[in-house]
C-alpha positions in Angstrom: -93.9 -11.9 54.6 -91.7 -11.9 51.8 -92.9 -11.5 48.3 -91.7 -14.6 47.1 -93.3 -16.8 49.5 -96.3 -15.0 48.6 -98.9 -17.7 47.3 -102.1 -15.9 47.4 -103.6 -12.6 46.4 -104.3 -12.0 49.3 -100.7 -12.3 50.8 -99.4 -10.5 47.5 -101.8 -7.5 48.8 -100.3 -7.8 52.7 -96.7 -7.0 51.4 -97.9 -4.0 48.8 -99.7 -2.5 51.4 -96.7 -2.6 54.0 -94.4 -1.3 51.5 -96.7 1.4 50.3 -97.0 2.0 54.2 -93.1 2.2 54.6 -92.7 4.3 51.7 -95.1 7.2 53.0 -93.5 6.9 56.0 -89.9 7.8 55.1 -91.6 9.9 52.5 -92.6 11.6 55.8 -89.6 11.2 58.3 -87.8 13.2 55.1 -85.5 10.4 53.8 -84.8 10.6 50.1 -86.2 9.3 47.0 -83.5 6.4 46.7 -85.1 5.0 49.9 -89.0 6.0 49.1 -88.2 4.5 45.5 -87.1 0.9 47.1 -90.4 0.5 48.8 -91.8 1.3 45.6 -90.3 -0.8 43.6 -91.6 -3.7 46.1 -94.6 -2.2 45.7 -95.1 -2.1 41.9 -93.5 -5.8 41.8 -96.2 -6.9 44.1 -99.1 -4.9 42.2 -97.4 -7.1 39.0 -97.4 -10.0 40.8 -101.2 -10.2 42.1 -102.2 -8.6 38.5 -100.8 -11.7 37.1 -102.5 -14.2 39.3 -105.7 -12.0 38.5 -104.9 -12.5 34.7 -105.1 -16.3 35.2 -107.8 -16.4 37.5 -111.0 -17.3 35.4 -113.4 -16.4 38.3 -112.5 -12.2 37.9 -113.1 -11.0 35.0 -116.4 -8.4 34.1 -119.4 -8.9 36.1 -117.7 -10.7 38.7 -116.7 -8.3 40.9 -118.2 -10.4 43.7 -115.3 -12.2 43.7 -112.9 -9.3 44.6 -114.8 -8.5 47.6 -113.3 -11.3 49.8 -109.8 -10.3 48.6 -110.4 -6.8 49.7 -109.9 -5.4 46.1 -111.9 -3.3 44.1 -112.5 -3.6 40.5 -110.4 -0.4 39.2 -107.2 -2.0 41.7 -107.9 -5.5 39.9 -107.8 -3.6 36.4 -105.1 -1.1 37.5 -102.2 -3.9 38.5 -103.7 -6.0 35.5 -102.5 -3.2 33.4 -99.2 -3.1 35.2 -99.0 -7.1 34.9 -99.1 -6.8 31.2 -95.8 -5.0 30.8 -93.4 -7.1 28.7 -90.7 -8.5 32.0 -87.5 -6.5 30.4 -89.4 -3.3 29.9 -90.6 -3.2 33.3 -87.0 -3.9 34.6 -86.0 -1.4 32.4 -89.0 1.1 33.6 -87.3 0.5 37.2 -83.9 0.3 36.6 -83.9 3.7 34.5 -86.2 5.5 37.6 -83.7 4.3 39.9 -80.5 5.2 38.0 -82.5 9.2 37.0 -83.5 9.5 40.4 -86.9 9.4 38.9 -90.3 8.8 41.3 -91.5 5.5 40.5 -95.3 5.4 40.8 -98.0 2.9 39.6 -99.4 5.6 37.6 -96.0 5.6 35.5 -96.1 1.9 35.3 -100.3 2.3 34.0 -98.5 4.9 31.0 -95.8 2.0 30.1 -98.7 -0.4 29.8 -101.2 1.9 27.9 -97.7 2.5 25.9 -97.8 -1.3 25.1 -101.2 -2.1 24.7 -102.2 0.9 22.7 -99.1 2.2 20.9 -96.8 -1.2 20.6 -97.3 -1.1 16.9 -94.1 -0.1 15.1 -94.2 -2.2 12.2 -90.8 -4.2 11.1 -91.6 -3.8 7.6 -90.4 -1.5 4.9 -92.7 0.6 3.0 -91.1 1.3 -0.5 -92.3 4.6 -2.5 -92.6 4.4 -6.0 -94.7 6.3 -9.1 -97.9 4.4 -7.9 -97.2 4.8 -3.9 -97.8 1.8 -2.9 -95.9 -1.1 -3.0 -94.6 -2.2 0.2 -91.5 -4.9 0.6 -89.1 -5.6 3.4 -87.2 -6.9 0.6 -86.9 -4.4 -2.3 -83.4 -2.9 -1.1 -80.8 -4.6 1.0 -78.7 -1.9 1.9 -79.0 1.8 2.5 -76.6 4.3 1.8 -78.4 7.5 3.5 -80.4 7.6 6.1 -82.8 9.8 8.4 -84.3 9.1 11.7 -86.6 11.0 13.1 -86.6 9.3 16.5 -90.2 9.6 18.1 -88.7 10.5 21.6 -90.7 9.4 24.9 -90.0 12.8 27.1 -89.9 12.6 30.7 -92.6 15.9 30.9 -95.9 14.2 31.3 -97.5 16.9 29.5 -95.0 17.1 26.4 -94.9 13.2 26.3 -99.1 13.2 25.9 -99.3 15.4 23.2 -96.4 13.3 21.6 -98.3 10.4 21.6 -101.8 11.9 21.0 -100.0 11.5 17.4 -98.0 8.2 17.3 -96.1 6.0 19.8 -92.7 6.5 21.5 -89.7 4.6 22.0 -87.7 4.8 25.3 -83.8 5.9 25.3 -83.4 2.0 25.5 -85.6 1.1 23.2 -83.8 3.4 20.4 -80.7 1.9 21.7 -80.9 -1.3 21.3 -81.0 -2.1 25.0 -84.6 -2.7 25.4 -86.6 -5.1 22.7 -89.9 -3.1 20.7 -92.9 -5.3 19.6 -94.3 -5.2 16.0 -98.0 -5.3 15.4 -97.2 -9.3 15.7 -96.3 -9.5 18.8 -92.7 -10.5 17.7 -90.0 -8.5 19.8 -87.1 -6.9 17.4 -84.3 -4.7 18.6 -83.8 -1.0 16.7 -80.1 -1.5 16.3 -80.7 -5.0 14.8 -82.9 -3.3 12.0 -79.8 -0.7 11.1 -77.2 -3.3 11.1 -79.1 -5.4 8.8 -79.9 -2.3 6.6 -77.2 0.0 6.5 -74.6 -0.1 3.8 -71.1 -0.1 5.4 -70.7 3.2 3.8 -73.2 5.3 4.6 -74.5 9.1 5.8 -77.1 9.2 9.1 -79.4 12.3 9.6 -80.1 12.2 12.7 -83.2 14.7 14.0 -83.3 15.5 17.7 -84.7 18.4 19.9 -83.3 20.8 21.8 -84.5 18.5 24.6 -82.9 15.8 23.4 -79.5 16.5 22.1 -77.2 14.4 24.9 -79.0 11.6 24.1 -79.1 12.3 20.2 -75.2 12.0 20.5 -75.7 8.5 22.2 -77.7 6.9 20.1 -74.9 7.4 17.4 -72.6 5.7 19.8 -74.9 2.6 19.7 -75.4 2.7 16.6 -71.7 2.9 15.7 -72.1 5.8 13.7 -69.4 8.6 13.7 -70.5 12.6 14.0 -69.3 15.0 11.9 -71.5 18.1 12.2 -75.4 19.6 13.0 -77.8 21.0 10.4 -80.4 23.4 11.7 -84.0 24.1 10.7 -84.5 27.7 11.8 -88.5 28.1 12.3 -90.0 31.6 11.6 -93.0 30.7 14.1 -92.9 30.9 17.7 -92.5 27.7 19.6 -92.5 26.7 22.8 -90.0 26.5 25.6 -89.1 26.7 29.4 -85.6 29.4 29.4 -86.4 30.5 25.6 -89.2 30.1 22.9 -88.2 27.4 20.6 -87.6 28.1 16.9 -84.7 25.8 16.2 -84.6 21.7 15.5 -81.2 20.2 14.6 -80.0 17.3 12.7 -77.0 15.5 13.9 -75.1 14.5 10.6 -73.0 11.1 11.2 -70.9 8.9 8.8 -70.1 5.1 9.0 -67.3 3.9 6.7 -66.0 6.6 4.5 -68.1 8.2 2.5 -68.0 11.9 1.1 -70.8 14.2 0.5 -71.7 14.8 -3.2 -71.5 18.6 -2.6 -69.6 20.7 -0.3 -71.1 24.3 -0.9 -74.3 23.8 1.2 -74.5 25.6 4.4 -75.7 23.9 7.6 -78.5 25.9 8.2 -82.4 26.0 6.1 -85.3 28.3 6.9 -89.1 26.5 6.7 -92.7 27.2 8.5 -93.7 24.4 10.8 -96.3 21.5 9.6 -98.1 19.1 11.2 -96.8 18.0 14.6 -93.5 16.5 14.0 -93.6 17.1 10.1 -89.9 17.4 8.4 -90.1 20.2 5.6 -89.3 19.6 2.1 -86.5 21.6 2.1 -84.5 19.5 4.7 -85.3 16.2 2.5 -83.9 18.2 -1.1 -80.9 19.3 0.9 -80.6 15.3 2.3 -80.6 14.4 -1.9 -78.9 17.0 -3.1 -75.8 16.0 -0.4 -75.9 12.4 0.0 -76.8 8.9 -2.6 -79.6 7.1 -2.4 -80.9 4.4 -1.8 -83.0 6.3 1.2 -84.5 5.2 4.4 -86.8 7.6 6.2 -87.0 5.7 9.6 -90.2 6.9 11.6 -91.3 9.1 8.6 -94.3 10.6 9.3 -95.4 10.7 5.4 -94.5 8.9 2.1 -92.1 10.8 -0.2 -91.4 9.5 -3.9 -87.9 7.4 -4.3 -87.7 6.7 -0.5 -88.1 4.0 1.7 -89.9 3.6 4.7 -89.7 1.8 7.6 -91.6 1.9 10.6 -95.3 2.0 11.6 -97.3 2.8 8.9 -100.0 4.9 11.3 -96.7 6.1 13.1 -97.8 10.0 11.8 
C-alpha cells in the first residue's frame, strides 16, 4: 500500500512498519546508507503522517490510551510521531533533504531533536533590543540602517554531544536557516527569513564580523555568500585556557571580516590577532568589541549577542544567552 492511499492509522502504520522492515534488511544484506536512508525517509513521512491524524483525533489525547490499543500503538509511539508531526513542512524537507545530500543517517530520533528544537527553542525574537544609559529601551525602529555589524551565529553542530551542550544555553539555527534557505519562527509564531532581516538592516556600506569556529569555518565563508557580503580577512581570539578538540586542543576562535559597498576602516595599525580568557559559554570578550569600535562606525548591531553592551543594538532572542 502506498502511503498516499493511506486513509487510516492503521494503514499509515502497515507502510512504516514495511519500510522500517526493508530498511533493516539492506541495512543487513550490506547495501549503503543512500538506500537504508530511502526507506527511512518513507518511514519518518509515515510516522508524520499518522502523528498528524493523531493531532486531529479528539479521542487520543491523556488518559485515553484505550484508544491506541486497537491501532496497535502505544502511548510513547503516539507522542513520539506527534512530536515528529509538529515540525514546520519546509524544515522537515529541509531535515531530509540535507541527511540525504551529507550522507547523514536519518532517524526518528533526529526528527524528535528538530521538533524539541521547535517547540522548546523556536523563540528567536524579530525585534531589536536598543542599549542606551538606562538599558532598556527596546525598538525595532530606533535605527534603520547599520553600518557595522557582528554575528555570532549560534551554530547547530552535527556532534550530538557538542550540539546539546550548545543548546543547554540557547537555541540553534540550521546552515539553512542562517542562510536564508529555510524560514525561523519568532516567539509569535510568524516565520521570518535571516537574510530578510540583514537586507532590511544593513547600510549599503557596511563592515560584517563574522564569528565562526574552527568547526565551522567552510560554512562561515558561505554564509557571506548569501549574505552578499565580500571577505577581506580573519581576526583571531587567541585563548590562554585549554579547550577542547578531536586532532588538537582548541585555543583559537576567528572572526571572518567582510565588507559590502566600500567602506574603509577608521584605523589601519591594528593587528588581526587579540589575547582574552574565556567567559561564559559562547561569551565574546571586551576586547574583541573595543577593537570592533575602535575599527569600524557605528551605528552597531550585535546579532545573537549573548549580553547587552552600552551604544549597541540588539537583535535576536532576548533569552538567546
Amino acid at each position: 500500500m502506498a502511503l498516499e492511499s493511506a486513509g487510516s492509522v492503521s494503514e499509515v502504520k502497515q507502510v512504516r512498519d514495511k519500510a522500517e522492515a526493508l530498511r533493516l534488511y539492506v541495512k543487513q544484506a550490506g547495501h549503503g546508507l543512500a538506500l537504508q536512508n530511502e526507506f527511512a525517509e518513507l518511514k519518518l513521512r509515515a510516522e508524520r503522517q499518522a502523528g498528524k491524524m493523531l493531532a486531529a483525533d479528539p479521542e487520543v489525547g491523556p488518559g485515553k490510551s484505550s484508544t491506541l490499543e486497537p491501532l496497535g500503538l502505544s502511548k510513547q509511539q503516539s507522542h513520539r510521531w506527534q512530536a515528529v508531526a509538529s515540525i514546520p513542512e519546509g524544515d522537515f524537507d529541509v531535515y531530509i533533504a540535507e541527511a540525504h545530500h551529507n550522507g547523514r543517517e536519518l532517524t526518528t530520533a533526529g526528527a524528535l531533536k528538530l521538533a524539541k528544537h521547535f517547540a522548546a527553542a523556536h523563540r528567536p525574537a524579530a525585534r531589536l533590543s536598543v542599549v542606551h544609559d538606562d538599558w532598556a529601551d527596546t525598538s525595532a525602529s530606533l535605527v534603520a540602517e547599520f553600518t557595522t555589524i557582528v554575528i555570532d551565529p549560534p551554530w547547530q553542530y552535527a556532534n550530538i554531544a557538542t550540539r546539546g551542550a550548545a543548546e543547554d544555553h540557547y537555541p540553534t539555527l540550521s546552515i539553512a536557516q542562517l542562510k536564508g534557505e529555510a524560514p525561523v519562527l519568532d516567539d509569535s509564531g510568524e516565520a521570518y527569513f535571516v537574510s530578510d532581516v540583514l537586507r532590511a538592516k544593513v547600510a549599503d556600506d557596511a563592515h560584517l564580523y563574522l564569528w565562526v569556529t574552527n568547526g565551522f569555518l567552510r560554512e562561515g565563508f558561505q554564509l557571506l555568500d548569501a549574505w552578499d557580503f565580500n571577505y577581506r580577512t580573519c581576526l583571531t581570539w587567541v585563548k590562554p585556557q585549554m579547550g577542547l578538540g578531536n586532532w588538537f586542543r582548541t585555543a583559537t576562535e576567528h572572526v571572518l571580516f567582510a565588507t559590502k559597498g566600500s567602506l574603509p576602516t577608521l584605523r589601519n595599525d591594528i593587528v588581526n590577532w587579540f589575547e582574552a580568557s574565556r567567559g561564559r559559554h559562547s561569551e565574546k570578550p571586551d576586547a574583541f568589541y573595543q577593537l570592533v569600535e575602535m575599527c569600524s562606525p557605528g551605528p552597531y548591531l550585535d546579532m545573537f549577542g549573548r549580553e547587552p553592551r552600552l551604544g549597541w543594538s540588539m537583535w535576536g532572542n532576548e533569552n538567546w544567552g
